[in-house]
Biotite code that builds the C-alpha atoms (Angstrom):
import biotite.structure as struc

atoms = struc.array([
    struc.Atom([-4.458, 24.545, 6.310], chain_id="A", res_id=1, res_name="UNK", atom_name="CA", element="C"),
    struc.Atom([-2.365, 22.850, 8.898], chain_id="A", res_id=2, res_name="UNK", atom_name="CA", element="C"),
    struc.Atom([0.920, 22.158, 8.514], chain_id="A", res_id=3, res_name="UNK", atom_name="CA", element="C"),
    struc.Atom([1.305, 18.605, 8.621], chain_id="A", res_id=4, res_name="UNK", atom_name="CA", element="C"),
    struc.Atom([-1.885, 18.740, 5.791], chain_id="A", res_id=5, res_name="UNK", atom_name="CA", element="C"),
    struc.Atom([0.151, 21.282, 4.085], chain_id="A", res_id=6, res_name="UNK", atom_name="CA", element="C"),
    struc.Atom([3.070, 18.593, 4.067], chain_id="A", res_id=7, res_name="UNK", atom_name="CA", element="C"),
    struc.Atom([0.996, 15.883, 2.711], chain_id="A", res_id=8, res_name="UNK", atom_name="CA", element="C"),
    struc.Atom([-0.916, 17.056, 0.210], chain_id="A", res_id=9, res_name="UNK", atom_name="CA", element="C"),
    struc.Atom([3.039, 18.443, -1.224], chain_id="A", res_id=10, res_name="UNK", atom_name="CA", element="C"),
    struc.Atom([4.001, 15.398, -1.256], chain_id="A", res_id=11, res_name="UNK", atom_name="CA", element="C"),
    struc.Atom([6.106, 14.628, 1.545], chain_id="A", res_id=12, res_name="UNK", atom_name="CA", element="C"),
    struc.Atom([4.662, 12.114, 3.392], chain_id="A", res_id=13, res_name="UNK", atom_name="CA", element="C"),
    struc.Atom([1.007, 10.444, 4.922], chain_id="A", res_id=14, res_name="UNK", atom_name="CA", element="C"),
    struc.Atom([-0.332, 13.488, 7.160], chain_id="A", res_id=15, res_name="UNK", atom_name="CA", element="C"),
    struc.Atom([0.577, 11.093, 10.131], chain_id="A", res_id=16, res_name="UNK", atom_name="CA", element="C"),
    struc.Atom([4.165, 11.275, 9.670], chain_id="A", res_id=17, res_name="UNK", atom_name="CA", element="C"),
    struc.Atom([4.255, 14.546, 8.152], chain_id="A", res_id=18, res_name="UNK", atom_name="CA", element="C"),
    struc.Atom([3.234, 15.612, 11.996], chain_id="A", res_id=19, res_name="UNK", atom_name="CA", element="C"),
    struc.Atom([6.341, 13.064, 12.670], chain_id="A", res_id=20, res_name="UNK", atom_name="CA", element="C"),
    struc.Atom([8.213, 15.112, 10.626], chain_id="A", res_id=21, res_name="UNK", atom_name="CA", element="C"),
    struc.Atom([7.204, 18.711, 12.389], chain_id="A", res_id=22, res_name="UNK", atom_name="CA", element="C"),
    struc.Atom([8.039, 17.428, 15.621], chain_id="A", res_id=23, res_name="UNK", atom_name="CA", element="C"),
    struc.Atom([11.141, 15.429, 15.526], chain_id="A", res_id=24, res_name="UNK", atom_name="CA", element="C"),
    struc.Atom([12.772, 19.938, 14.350], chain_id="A", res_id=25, res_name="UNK", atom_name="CA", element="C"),
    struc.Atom([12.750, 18.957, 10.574], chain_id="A", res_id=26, res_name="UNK", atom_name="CA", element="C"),
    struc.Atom([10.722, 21.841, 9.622], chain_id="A", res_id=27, res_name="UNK", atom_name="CA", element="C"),
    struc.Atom([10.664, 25.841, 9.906], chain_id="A", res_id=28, res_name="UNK", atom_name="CA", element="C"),
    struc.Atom([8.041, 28.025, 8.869], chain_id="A", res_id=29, res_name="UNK", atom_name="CA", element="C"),
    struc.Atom([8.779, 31.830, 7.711], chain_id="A", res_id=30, res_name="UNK", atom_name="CA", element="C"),
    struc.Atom([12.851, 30.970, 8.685], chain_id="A", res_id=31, res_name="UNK", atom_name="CA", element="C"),
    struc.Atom([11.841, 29.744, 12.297], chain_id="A", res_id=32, res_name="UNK", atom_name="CA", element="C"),
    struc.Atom([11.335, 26.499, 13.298], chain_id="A", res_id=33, res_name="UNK", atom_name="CA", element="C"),
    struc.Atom([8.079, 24.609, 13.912], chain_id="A", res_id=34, res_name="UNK", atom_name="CA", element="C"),
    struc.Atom([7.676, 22.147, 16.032], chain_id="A", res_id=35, res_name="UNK", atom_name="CA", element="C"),
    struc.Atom([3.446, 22.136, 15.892], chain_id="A", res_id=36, res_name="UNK", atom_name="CA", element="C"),
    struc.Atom([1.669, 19.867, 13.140], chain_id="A", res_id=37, res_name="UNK", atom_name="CA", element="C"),
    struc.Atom([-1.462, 21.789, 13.598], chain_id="A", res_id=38, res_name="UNK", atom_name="CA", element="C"),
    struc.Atom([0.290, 24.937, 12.999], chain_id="A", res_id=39, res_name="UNK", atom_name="CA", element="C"),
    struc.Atom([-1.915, 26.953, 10.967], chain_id="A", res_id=40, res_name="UNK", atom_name="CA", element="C"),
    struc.Atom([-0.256, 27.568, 7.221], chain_id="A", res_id=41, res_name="UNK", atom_name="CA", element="C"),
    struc.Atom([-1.417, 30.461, 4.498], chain_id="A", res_id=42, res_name="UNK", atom_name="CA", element="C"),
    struc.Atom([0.929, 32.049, 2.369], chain_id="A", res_id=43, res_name="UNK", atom_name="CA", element="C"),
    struc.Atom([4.215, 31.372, 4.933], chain_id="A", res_id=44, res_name="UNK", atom_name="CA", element="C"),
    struc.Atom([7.698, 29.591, 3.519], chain_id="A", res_id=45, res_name="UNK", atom_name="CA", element="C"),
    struc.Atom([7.669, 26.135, 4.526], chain_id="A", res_id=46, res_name="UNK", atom_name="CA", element="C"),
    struc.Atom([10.978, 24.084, 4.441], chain_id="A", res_id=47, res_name="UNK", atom_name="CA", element="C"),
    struc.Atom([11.794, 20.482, 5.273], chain_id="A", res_id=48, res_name="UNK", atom_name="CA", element="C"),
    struc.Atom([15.799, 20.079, 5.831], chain_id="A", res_id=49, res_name="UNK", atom_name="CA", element="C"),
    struc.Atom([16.488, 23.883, 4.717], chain_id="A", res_id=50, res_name="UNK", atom_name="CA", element="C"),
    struc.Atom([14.754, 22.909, 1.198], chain_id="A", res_id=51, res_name="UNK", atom_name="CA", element="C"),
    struc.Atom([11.292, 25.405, 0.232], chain_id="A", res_id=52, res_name="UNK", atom_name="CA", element="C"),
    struc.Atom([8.396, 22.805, -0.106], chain_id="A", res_id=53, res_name="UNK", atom_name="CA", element="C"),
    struc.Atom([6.037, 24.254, -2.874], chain_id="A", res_id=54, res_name="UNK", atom_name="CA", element="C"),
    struc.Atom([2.315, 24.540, -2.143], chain_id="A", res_id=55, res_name="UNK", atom_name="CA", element="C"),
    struc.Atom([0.442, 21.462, -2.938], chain_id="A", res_id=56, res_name="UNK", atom_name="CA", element="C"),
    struc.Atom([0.948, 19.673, -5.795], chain_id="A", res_id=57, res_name="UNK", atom_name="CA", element="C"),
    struc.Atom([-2.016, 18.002, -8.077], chain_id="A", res_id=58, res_name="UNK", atom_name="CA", element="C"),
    struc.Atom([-2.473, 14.298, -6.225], chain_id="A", res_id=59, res_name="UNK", atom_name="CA", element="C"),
    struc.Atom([-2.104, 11.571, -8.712], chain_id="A", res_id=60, res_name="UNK", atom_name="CA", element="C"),
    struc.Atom([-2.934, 7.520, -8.173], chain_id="A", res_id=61, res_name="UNK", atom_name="CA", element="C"),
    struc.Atom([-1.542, 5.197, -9.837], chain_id="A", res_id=62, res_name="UNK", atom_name="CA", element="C"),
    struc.Atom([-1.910, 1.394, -10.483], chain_id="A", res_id=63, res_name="UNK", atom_name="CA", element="C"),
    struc.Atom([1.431, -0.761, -11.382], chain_id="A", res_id=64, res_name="UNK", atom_name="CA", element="C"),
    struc.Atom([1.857, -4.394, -11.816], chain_id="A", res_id=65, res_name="UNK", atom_name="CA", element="C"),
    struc.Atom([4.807, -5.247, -9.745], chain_id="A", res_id=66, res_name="UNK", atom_name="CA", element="C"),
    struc.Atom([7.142, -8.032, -10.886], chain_id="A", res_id=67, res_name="UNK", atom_name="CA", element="C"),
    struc.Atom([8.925, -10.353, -9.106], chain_id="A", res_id=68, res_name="UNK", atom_name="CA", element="C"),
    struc.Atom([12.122, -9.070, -7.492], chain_id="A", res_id=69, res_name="UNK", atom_name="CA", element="C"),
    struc.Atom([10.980, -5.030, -7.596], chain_id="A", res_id=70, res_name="UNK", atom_name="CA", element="C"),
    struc.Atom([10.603, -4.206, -3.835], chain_id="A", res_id=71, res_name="UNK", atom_name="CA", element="C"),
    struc.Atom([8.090, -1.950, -2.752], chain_id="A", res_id=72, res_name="UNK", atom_name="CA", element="C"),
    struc.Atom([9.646, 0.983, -1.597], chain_id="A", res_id=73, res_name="UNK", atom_name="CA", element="C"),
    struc.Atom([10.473, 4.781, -2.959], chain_id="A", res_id=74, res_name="UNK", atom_name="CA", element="C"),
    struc.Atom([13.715, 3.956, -2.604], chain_id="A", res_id=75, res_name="UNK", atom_name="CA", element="C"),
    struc.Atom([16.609, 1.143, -1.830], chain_id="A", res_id=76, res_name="UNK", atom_name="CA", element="C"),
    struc.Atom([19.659, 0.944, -0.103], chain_id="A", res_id=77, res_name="UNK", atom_name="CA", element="C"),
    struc.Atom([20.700, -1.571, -2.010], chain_id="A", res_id=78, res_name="UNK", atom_name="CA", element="C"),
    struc.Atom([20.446, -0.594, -5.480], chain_id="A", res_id=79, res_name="UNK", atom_name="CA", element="C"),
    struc.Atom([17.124, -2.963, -5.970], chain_id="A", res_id=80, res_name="UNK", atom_name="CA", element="C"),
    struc.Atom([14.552, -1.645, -8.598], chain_id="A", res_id=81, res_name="UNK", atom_name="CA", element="C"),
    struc.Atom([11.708, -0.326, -7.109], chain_id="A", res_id=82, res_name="UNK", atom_name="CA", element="C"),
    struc.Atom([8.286, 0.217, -7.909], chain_id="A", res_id=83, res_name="UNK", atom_name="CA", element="C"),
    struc.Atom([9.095, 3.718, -8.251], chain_id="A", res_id=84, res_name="UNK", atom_name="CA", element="C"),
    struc.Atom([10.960, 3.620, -11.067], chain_id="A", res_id=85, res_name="UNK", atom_name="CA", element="C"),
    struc.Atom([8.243, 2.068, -13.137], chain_id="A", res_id=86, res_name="UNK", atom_name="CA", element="C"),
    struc.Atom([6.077, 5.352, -13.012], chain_id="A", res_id=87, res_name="UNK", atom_name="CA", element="C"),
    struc.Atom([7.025, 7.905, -15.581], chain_id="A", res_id=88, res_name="UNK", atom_name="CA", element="C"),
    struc.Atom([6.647, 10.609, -13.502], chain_id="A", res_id=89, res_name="UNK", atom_name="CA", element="C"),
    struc.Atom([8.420, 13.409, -11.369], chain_id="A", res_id=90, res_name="UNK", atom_name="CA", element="C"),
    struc.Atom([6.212, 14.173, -8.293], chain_id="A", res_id=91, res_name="UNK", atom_name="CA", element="C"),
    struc.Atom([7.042, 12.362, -5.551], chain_id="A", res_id=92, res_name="UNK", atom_name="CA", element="C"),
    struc.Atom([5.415, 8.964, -4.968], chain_id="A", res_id=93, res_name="UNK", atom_name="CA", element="C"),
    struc.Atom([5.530, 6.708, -2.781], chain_id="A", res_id=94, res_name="UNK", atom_name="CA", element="C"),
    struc.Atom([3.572, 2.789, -2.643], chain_id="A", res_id=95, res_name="UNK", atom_name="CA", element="C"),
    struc.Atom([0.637, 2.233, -0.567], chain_id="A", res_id=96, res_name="UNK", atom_name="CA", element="C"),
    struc.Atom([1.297, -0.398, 2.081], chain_id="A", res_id=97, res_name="UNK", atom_name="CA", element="C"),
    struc.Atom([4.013, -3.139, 0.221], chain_id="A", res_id=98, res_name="UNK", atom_name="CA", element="C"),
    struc.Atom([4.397, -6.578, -1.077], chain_id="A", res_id=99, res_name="UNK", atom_name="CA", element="C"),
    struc.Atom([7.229, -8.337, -0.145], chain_id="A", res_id=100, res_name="UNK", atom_name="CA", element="C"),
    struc.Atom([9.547, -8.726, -3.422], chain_id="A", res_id=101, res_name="UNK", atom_name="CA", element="C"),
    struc.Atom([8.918, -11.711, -4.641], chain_id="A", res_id=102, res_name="UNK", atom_name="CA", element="C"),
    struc.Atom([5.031, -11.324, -4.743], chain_id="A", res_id=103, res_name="UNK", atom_name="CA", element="C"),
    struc.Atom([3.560, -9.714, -8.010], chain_id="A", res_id=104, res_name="UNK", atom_name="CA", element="C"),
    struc.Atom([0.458, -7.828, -8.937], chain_id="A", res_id=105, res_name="UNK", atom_name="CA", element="C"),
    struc.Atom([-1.577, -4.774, -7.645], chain_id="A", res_id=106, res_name="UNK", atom_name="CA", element="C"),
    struc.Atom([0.181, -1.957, -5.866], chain_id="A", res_id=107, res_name="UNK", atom_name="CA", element="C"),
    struc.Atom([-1.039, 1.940, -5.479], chain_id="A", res_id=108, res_name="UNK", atom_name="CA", element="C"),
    struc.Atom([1.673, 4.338, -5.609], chain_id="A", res_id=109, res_name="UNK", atom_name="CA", element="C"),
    struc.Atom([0.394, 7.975, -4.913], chain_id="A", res_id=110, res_name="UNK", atom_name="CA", element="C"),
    struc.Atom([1.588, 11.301, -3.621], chain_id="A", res_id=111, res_name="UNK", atom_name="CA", element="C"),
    struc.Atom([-1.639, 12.268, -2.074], chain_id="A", res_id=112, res_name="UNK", atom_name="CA", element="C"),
    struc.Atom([-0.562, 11.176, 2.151], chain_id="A", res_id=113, res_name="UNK", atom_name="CA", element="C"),
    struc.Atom([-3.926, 11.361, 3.261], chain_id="A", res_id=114, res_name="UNK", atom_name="CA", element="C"),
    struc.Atom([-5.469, 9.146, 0.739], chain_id="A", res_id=115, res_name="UNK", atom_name="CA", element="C"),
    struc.Atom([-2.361, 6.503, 1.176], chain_id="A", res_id=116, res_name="UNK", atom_name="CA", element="C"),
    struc.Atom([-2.959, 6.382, 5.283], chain_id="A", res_id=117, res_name="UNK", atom_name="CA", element="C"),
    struc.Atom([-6.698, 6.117, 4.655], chain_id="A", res_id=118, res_name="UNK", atom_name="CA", element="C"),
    struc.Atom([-6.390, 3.227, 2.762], chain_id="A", res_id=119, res_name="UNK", atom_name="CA", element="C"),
    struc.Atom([-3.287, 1.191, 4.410], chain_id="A", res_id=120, res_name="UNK", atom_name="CA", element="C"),
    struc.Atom([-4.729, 2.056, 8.138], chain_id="A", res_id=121, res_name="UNK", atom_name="CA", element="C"),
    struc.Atom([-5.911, -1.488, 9.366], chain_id="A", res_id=122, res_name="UNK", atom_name="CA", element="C"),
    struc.Atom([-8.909, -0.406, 10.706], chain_id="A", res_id=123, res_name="UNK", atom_name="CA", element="C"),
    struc.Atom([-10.385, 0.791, 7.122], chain_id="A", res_id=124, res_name="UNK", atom_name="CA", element="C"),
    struc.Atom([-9.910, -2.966, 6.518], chain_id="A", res_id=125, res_name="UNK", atom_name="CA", element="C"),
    struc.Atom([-9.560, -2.637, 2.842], chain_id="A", res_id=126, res_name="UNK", atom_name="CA", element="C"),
    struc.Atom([-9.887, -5.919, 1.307], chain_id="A", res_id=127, res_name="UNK", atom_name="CA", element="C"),
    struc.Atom([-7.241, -7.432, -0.913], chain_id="A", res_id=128, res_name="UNK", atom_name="CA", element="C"),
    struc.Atom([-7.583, -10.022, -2.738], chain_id="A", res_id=129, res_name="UNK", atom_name="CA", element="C"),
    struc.Atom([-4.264, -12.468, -3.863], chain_id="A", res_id=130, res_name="UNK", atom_name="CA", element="C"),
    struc.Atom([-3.787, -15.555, -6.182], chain_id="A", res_id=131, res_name="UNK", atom_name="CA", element="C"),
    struc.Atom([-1.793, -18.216, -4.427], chain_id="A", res_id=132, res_name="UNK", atom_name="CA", element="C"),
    struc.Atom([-0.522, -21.155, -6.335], chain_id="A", res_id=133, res_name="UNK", atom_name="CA", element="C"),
    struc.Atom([0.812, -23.708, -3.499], chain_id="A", res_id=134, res_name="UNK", atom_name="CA", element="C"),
    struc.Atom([2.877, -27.001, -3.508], chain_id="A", res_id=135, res_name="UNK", atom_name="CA", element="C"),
    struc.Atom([1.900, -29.636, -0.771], chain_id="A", res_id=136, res_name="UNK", atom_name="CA", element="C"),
    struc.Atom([-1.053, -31.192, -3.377], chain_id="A", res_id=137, res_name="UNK", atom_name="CA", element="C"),
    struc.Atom([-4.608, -30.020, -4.126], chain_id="A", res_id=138, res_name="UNK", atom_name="CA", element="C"),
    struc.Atom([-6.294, -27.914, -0.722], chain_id="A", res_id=139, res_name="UNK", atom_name="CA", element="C"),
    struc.Atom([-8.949, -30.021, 0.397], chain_id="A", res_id=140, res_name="UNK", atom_name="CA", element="C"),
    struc.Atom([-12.203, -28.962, 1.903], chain_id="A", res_id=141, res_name="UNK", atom_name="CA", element="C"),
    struc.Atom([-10.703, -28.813, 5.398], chain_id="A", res_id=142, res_name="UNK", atom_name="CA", element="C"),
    struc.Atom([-7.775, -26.222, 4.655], chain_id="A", res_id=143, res_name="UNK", atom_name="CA", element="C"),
    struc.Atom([-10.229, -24.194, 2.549], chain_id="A", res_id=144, res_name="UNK", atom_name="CA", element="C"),
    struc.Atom([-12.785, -23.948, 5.403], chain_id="A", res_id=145, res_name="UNK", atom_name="CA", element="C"),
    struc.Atom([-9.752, -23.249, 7.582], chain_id="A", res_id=146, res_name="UNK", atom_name="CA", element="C"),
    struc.Atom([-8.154, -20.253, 5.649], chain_id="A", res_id=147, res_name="UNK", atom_name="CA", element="C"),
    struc.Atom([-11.711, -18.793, 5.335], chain_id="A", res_id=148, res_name="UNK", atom_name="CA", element="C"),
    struc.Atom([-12.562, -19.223, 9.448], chain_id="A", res_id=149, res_name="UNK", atom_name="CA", element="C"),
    struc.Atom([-9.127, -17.830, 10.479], chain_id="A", res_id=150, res_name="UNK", atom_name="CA", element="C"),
    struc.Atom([-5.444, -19.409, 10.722], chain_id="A", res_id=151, res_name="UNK", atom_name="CA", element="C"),
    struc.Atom([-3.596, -19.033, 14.099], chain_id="A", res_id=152, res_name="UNK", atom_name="CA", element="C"),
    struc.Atom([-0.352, -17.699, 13.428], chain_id="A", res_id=153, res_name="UNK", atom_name="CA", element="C"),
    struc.Atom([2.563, -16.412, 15.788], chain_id="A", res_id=154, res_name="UNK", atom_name="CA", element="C"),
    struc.Atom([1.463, -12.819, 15.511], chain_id="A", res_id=155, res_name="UNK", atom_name="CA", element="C"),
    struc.Atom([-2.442, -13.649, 16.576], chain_id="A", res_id=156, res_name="UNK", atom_name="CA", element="C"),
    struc.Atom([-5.518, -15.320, 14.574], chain_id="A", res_id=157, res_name="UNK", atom_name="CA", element="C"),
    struc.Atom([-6.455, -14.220, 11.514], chain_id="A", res_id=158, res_name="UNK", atom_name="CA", element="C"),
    struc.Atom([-9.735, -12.568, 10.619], chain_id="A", res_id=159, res_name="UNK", atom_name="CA", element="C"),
    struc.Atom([-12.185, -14.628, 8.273], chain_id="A", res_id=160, res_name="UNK", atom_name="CA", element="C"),
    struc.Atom([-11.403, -14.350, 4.546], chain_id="A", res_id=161, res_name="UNK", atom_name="CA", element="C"),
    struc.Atom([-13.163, -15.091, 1.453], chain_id="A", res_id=162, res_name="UNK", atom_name="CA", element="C"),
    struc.Atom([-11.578, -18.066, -0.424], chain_id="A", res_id=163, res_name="UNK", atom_name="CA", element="C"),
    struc.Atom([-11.795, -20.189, -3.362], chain_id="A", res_id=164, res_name="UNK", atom_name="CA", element="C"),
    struc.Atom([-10.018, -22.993, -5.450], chain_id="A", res_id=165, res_name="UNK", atom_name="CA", element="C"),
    struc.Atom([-9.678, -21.710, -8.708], chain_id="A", res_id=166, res_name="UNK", atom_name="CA", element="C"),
    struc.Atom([-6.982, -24.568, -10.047], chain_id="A", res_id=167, res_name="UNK", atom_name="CA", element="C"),
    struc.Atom([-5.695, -27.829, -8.593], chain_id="A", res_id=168, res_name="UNK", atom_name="CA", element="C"),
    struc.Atom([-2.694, -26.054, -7.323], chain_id="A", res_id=169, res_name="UNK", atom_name="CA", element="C"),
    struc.Atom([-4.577, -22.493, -6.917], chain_id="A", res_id=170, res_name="UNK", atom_name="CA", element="C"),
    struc.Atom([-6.297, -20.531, -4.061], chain_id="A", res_id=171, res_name="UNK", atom_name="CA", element="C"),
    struc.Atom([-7.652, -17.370, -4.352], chain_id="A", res_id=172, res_name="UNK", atom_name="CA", element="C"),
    struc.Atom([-8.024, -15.780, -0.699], chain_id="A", res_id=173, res_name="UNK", atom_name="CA", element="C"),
    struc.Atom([-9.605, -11.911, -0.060], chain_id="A", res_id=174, res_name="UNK", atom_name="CA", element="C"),
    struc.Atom([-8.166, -10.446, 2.747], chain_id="A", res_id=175, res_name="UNK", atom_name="CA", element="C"),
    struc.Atom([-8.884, -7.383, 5.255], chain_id="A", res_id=176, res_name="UNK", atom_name="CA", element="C"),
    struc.Atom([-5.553, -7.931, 7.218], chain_id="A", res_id=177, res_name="UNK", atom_name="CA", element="C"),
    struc.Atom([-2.391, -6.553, 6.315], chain_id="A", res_id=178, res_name="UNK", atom_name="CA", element="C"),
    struc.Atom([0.187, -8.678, 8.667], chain_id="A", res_id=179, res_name="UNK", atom_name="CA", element="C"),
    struc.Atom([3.625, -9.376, 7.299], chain_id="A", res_id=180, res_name="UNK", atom_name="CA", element="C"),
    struc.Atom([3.839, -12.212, 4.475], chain_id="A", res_id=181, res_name="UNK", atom_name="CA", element="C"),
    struc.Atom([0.223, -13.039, 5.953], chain_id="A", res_id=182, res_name="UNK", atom_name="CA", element="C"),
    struc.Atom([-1.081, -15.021, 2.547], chain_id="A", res_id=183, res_name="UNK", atom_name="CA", element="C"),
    struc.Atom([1.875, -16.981, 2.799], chain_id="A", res_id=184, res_name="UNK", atom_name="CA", element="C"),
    struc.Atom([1.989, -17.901, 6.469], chain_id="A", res_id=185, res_name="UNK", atom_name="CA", element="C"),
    struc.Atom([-1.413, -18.923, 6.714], chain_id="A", res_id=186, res_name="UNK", atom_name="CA", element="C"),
    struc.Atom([-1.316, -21.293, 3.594], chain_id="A", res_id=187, res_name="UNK", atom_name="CA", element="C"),
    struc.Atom([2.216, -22.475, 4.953], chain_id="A", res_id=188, res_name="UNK", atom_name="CA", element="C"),
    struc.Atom([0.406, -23.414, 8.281], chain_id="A", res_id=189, res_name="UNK", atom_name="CA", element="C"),
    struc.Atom([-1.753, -25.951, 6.514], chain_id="A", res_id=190, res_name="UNK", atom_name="CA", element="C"),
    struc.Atom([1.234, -27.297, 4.711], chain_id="A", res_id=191, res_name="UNK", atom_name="CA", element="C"),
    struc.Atom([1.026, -25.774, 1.278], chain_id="A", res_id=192, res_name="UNK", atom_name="CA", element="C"),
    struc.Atom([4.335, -23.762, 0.486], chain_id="A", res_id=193, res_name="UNK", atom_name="CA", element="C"),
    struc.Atom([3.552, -20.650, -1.658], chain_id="A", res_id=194, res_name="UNK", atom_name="CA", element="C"),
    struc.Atom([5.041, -20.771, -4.878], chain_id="A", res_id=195, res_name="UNK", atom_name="CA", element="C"),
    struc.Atom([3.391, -18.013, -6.664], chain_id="A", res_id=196, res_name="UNK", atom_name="CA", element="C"),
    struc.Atom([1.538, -15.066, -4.889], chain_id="A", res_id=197, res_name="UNK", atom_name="CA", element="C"),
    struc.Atom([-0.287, -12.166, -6.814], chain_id="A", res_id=198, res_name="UNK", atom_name="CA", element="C"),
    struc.Atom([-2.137, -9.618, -5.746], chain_id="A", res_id=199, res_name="UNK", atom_name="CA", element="C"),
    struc.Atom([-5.058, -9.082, -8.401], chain_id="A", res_id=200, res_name="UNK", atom_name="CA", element="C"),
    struc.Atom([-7.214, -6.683, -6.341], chain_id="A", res_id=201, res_name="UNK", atom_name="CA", element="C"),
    struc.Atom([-7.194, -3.427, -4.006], chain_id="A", res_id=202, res_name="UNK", atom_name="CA", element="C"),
    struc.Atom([-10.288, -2.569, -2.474], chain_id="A", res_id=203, res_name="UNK", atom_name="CA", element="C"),
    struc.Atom([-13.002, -1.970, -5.662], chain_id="A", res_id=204, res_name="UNK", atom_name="CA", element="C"),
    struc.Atom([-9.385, -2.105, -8.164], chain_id="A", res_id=205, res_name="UNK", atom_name="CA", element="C"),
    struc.Atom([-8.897, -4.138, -10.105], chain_id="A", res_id=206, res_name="UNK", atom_name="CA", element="C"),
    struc.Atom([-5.507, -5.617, -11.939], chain_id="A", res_id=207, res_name="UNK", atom_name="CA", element="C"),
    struc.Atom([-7.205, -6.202, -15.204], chain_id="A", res_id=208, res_name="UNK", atom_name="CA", element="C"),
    struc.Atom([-4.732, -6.498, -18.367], chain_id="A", res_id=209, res_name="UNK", atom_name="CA", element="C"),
    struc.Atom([-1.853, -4.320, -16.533], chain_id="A", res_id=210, res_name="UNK", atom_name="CA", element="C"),
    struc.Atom([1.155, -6.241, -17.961], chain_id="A", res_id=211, res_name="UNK", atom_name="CA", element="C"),
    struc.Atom([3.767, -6.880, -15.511], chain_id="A", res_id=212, res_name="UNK", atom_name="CA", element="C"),
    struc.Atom([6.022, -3.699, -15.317], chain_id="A", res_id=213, res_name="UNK", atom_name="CA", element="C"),
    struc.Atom([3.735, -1.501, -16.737], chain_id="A", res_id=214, res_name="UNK", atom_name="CA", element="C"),
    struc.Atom([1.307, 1.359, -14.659], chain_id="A", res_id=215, res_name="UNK", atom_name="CA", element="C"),
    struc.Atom([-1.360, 3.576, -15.391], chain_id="A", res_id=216, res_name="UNK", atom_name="CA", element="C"),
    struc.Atom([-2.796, 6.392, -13.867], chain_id="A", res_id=217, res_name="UNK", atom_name="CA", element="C"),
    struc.Atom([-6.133, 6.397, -11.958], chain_id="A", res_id=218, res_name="UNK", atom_name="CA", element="C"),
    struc.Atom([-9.367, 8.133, -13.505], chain_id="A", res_id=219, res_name="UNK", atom_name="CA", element="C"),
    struc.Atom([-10.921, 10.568, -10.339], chain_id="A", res_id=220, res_name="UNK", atom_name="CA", element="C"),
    struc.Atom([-13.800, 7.997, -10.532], chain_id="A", res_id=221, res_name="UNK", atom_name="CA", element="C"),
    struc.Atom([-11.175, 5.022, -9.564], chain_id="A", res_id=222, res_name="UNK", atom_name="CA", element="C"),
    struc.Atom([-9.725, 7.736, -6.534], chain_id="A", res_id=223, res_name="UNK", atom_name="CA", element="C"),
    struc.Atom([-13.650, 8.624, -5.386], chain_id="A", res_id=224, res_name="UNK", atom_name="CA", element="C"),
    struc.Atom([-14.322, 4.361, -5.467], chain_id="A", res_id=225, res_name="UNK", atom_name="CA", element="C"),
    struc.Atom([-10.910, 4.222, -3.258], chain_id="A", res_id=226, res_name="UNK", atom_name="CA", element="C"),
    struc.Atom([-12.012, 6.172, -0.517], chain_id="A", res_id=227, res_name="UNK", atom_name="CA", element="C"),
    struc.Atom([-15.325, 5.039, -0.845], chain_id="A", res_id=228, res_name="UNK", atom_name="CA", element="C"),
    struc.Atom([-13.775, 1.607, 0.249], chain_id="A", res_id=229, res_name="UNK", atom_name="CA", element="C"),
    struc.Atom([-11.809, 3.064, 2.914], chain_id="A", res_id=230, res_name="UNK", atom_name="CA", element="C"),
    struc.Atom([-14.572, 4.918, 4.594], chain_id="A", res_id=231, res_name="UNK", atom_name="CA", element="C"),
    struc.Atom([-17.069, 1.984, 4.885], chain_id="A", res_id=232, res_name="UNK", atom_name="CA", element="C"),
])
């Protein structure tokens, strides 16, 4: 197994920046440090920052409804909950891709790298799917066609989405992007401020009954329909 594969699959990080890792001196292999990601690993002692990484751990997915004001990181600087915390469990996990903190819903955390980069690359265009409840009056025909055609925003156009007016005051927009705040901008473009924003789906997952705070863990079928996604 390579090393930056061996890294991942411990835990570490995505197999990307596990090779990061390798190369910025980080890691030695046998007492002597490595600075190759495809170095070729067996039955060697591998440590990150002087500390013995055990052999790879069993890779666990899990769903969690994130609440408002949770940020979506492993950890925070500034003493913010995270969605870490709401996972009873010791391995190291970390959230695939992020929603900013005041959006709710859907979020993977995992400790399986590979699986995480396969699904948050952008060009696996794993579509997302958010509830957006927006001020600025009910979203007439011609902001609905506009959303689904593609917004121009500061950062570039935005692919087509699937959308559809599910209240009044409610859109429901599918997504294959993952720009910064990109739900919000593009409804804020047409004049309608988002005042709620949930994600309720990731690829084939749904968020189902998952109470706000609360996480489960994924079945292998829910993993296998994952990467199916990502691999399409």
């Amino acid at each position: 197994m390579r090393l930056a594969k061996f890294l991942a699959h411990a835990g570490v990080a995505s197999r990307r920046k596990a090779a990061e890792i390798v190369r910025s001196g980080r890691v030695s292999v046998d007492g002597q440090r490595e600075l190759d990601p495809a170095r070729q690993i067996e039955a060697e002692l591998v440590r990150l920052d002087g500390t013995a990484i055990e052999g790879p751990e069993e890779r666990v997915v899990y769903a969690v409804n994130k609440p408002a004001g949770v940020v979506s990181t492993a950890r925070d600087t500034h003493g913010r909950p995270t969605v870490v915390d709401l996972v009873d469990d010791n391995r190291r996990l970390y959230p695939v891709g992020r929603l900013d903190a005041e959006t709710t819903g859907l979020i993977l955390l995992t400790n399986d790298g590979e699986l995480a980069n396969l699904l948050a690359h952008p060009s696996h265009e794993v579509p997302k799917a958010y509830r957006a409840r927006v001020a600025g009056g009910t979203p007439d025909a011609a902001a609905l066609a506009a959303l689904a055609q593609g917004i121009d925003l500061d950062d570039g156009r935005t692919a087509p989405a699937a959308v559809a007016l599910t209240a009044p005051d409610t859109i429901e927009i599918e997504i294959h992007e993952g720009r910064k705040r990109q739900v919000r901008r593009m409804c804020e473009t047409l004049g309608h401020r988002v005042l709620e924003l949930e994600r309720i789906r990731f690829g084939p997952l749904e968020l189902d009954r998952l109470a706000p705070g609360q996480a489960r863990r994924l079945t292998d079928d829910e993993i296998a329909a994952l990467r199916d996604a990502a691999r399409r």
